[in-house]
N, C-alpha and C positions, 0 to 999 in steps of 0.2 A: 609620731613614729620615729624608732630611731633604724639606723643598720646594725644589724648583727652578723649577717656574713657576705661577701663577694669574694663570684665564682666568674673566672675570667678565663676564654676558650677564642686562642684566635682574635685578641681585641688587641690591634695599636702593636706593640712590641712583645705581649705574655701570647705565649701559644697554649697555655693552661698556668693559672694558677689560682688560689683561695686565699682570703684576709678572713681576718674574725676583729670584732672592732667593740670593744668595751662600750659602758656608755654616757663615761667621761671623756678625756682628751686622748685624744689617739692620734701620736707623731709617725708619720715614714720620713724616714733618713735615710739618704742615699744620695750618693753623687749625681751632677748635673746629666741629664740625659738617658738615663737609667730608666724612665718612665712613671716619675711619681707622681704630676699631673696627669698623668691618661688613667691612671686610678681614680682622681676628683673626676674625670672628664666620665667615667662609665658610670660613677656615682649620679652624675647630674644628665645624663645620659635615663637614666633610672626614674627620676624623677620626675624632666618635664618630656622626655621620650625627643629629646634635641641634645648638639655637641654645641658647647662654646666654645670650638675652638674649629672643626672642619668645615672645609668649605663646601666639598662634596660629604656625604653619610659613607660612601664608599671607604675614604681617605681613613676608617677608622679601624676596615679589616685589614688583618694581617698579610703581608702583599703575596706571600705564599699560600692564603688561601681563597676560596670561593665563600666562607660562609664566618661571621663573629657572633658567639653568643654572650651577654651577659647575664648572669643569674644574681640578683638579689632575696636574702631573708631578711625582711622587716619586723619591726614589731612593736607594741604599746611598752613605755614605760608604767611598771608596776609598782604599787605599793606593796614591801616586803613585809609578810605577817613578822610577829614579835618569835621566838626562842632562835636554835640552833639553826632550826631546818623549816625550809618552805613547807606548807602543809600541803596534800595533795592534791585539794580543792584548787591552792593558787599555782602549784602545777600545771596542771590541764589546761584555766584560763589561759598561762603563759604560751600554752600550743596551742588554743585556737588564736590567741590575737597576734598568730606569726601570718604574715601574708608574703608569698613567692611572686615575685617581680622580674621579667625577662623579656630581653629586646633580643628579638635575633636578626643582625644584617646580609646584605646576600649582593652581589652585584648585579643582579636580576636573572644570575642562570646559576646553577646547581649540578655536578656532577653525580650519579649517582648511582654506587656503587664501584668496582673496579675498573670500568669501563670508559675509558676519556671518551667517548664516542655518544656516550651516553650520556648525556647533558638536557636539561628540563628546565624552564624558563619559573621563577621562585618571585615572591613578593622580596623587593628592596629593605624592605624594613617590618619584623611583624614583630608587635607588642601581647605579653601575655601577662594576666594576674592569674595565680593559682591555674594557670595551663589554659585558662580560657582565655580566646585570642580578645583584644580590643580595640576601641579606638581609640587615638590621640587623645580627643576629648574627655574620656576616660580613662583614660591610662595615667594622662599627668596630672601632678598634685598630691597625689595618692601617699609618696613619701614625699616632705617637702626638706627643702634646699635653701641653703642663702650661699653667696659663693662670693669669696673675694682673692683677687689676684692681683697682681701688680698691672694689668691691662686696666683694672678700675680707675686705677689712678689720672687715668686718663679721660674718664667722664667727664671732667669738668671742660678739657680744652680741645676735645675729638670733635667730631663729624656729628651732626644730630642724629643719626642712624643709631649712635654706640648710645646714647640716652633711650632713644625709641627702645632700643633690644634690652634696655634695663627694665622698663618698664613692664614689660610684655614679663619680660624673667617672673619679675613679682606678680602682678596679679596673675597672671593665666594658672599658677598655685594655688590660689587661693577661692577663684571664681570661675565656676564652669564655662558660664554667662559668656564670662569675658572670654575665655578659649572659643566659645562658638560662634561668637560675633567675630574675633578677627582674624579666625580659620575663612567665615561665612566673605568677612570685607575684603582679604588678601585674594580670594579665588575670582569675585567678581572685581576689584579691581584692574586684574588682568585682563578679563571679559573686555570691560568698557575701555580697556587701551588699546586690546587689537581692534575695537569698532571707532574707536578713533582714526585711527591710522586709515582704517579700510573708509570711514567717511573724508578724508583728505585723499587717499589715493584712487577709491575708485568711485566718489561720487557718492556712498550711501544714504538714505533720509536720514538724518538727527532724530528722528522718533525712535531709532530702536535703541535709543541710550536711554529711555523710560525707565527701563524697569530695573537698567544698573543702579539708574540715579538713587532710585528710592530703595534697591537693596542695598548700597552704600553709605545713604542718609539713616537707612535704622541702624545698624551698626555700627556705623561711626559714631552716631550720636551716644551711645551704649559706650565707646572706649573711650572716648573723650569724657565722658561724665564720671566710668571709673579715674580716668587717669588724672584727674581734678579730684575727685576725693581720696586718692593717695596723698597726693602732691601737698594737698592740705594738712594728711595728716603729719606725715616729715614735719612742714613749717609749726606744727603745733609742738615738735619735740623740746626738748630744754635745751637750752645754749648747752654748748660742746666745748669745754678746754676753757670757760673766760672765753668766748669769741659767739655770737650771735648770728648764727647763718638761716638762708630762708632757699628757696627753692620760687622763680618765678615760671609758671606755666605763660609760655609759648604757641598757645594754642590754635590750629588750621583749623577752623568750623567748618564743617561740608553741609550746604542745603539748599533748595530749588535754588534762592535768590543768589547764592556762591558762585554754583554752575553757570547760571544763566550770564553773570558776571564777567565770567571768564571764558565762555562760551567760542568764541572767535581763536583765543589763546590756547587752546587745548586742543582745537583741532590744530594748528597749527604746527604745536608740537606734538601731536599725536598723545598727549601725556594727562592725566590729571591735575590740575594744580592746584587742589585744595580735598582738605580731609586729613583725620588722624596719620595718614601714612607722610604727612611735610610738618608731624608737630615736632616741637622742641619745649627743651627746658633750660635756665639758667642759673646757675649758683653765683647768689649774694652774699656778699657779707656786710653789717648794717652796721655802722657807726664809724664811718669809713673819714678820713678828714682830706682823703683825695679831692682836690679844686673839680676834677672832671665828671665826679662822681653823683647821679644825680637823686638829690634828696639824701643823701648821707650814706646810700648802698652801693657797693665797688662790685662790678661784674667783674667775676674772681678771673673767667677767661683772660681778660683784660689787662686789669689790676691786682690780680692775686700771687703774691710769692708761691714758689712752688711748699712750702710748707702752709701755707694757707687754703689750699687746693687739697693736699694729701688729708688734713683735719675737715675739709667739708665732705671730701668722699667718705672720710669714717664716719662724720655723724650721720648722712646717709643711708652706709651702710646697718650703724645701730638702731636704726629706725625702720628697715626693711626688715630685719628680725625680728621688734615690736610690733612691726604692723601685721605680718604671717600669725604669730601668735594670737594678734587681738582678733584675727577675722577668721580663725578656724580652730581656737582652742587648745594649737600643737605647738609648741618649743622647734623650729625649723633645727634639722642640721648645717652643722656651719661648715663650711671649705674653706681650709684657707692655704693659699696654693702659694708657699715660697714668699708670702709677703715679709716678714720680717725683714729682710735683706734691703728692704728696698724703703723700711721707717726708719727713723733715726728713735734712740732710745724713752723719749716720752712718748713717741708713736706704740712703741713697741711695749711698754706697758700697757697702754691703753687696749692693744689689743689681745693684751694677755688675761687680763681681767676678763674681758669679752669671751675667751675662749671657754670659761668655765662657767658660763651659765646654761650650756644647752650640750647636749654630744657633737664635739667639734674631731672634722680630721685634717691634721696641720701637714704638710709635706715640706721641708726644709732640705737644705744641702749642708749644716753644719748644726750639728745636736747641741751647739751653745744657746742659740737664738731661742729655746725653747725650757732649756734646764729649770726655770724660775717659776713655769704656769703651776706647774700640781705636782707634790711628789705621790709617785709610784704611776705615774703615767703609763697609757701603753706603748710603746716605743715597735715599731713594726722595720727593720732593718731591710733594704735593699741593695743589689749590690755584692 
């Protein structure tokens, strides 16, 4: 799937406006603050029906209003018949294989009509394809995303949460499975912590954690097992730069014998302490001649120069692109949100290269950093 148009109403800082996006490389230039990330951010918005960057879903309407729409047109890349002109035939295909894609946000109430008085209580968030409402489950995926920014760069030495949300990014694209399992493990998760708390505060039997247990043990076991054949496939990609990096899974196994384990420790802290929601991952780099380093691999957290770190997040990155592709057939759109600023010039080839193998949309604050991807770009000015 690529984009072909976004229509922006009420989202972040546009209170209306339209892009049309080739589908080759497609630059916005604009100065800092001006809003060229909140264009990736309704993009990927679009895609897995989530912001990477708000904290509340509110935080993304416009503060002057009650309601944000986003509209996207998607669509198949096509093979273009041979002469002048498309034939009619490939016409037509062209408009059915357009799908309409719309999130509309709301703060849970709605005025409606002229009358401030008149106010209606509205769903927070309602996803549509082709106007018919869906769910999360269905909704994302639909167009798929890879998305890099200079907060990536930070994968390697952040909080295991920022790995955990990487992870989730990619498969839940790719695999419904995996959307419903850790829609299904997040909701009962919660369940089984407030019956913690309430078996530490007021007493309750330990039997009614039964049936978290085992709704937490099948789905967990399901995101753990995809997030291990990810993780694999990364390590299986080709050395990056001359430099050999790998990906070690950090893995919380949730099951009877875990629980049981920790059993005393969990009510205590009212919390669960084991299961995909306390995994982690850590980037190596292998032929390492550091003394501390064990078996020849430098945990880059560690031991890695901050250019060593920026080239593992990239080959990462090139390998979540590979891997969207290999598991659903589609070329992902790529985001890349102001990174050049923040590679030094071999970085910044490397991602130049990268930009022209799929429809990528670059947002920059200085139209140098980009002059050299492709000439006749489409260059989308802000500002």
């Amino acid at each position: 799937m690529l984009i072909n148009k976004l229509a922006l109403n009420n989202f972040r800082n546009f209170s209306k406006k339209h892009f049309e996006f080739g589908k080759g490389v497609n630059v916005i230039v604009g100065p800092n603050a001006i809003g060229k990330t909140n264009i990736l951010e309704s993009i990927y918005l679009l895609s897995t029906g989530k912001s990477f960057k708000a904290r509340l879903e509110e935080e993304m309407i416009d503060y002057n209003s009650d309601i944000a729409r986003i509209v996207g047109e998607v669509g198949h890349r096509l093979v273009e018949h041979s002469g002048l002109e498309r034939s009619k035939k490939q016409k037509e295909a062209e408009e059915l294989q357009k799908t309409k894609l719309e999130t509309i946000l709301t703060r849970g109430e709605i005025q409606i009509g002229e009358d401030p008085e008149n106010i209606q209580k509205a769903p927070r968030k309602k996803m549509l394809v082709n106007g018919l409402p869906k769910r999360l489950i269905d909704f994302s995926g639909i167009l798929k995303v890879a998305l890099f920014g200079p907060w990536d760069l930070d994968l390697v030495t952040e909080s295991p949460s920022i790995r955990r949300k990487f992870l989730d990014s990619v498969l839940s694209q790719v695999d419904r499975e995996y959307r419903r399992a850790s829609l299904s493990y997040e909701k009962g998760l919660r369940q089984r912590n407030r019956l913690l708390w309430r078996i530490r505060e007021e007493g309750l039997s330990r039997s009614q954690l039964l049936f978290w247990n085992q709704l937490l043990i099948k789905n967990g076991d399901y995101i753990s097992r995809k997030r291990a054949e990810f993780i694999d496939f990364v390590n299986e990609s080709p050395d990056f730069l001359d430099q050999d990096f790998s990906l070690e899974y950090d893995s919380s196994a949730i099951s009877e014998g875990r629980l049981m384990q920790y059993k005393d420790e969990e009510v205590a802290a009212a919390t669960t302490l084991v299961g995909p929601h306390r995994d982690d991952f850590i980037f190596k780099l292998k032929n390492a001649k550091n003394a501390n380093a064990k078996n020849g691999d430098r945990d880059l957290s560690k031991y890695g120069s901050r250019g060593e770190q920026r080239m593992g997040v990239l080959w990462v990155k090139l390998a979540e692109l590979n891997y969207i592709e290999k598991s659903t057939g589609e070329r992902p759109v790529l985001l890349l949100d102001d990174i050049f600023s923040e590679l030094d010039h071999e970085h910044r080839a490397v991602v130049s290269e990268l930009a022209k193998a799929q429809q990528t949309i670059i947002t920059t604050a200085d139209e140098h950093y980009v002059k050299g991807i492709k000439s006749g770009n489409e260059i989308i000015m802000l500002g």
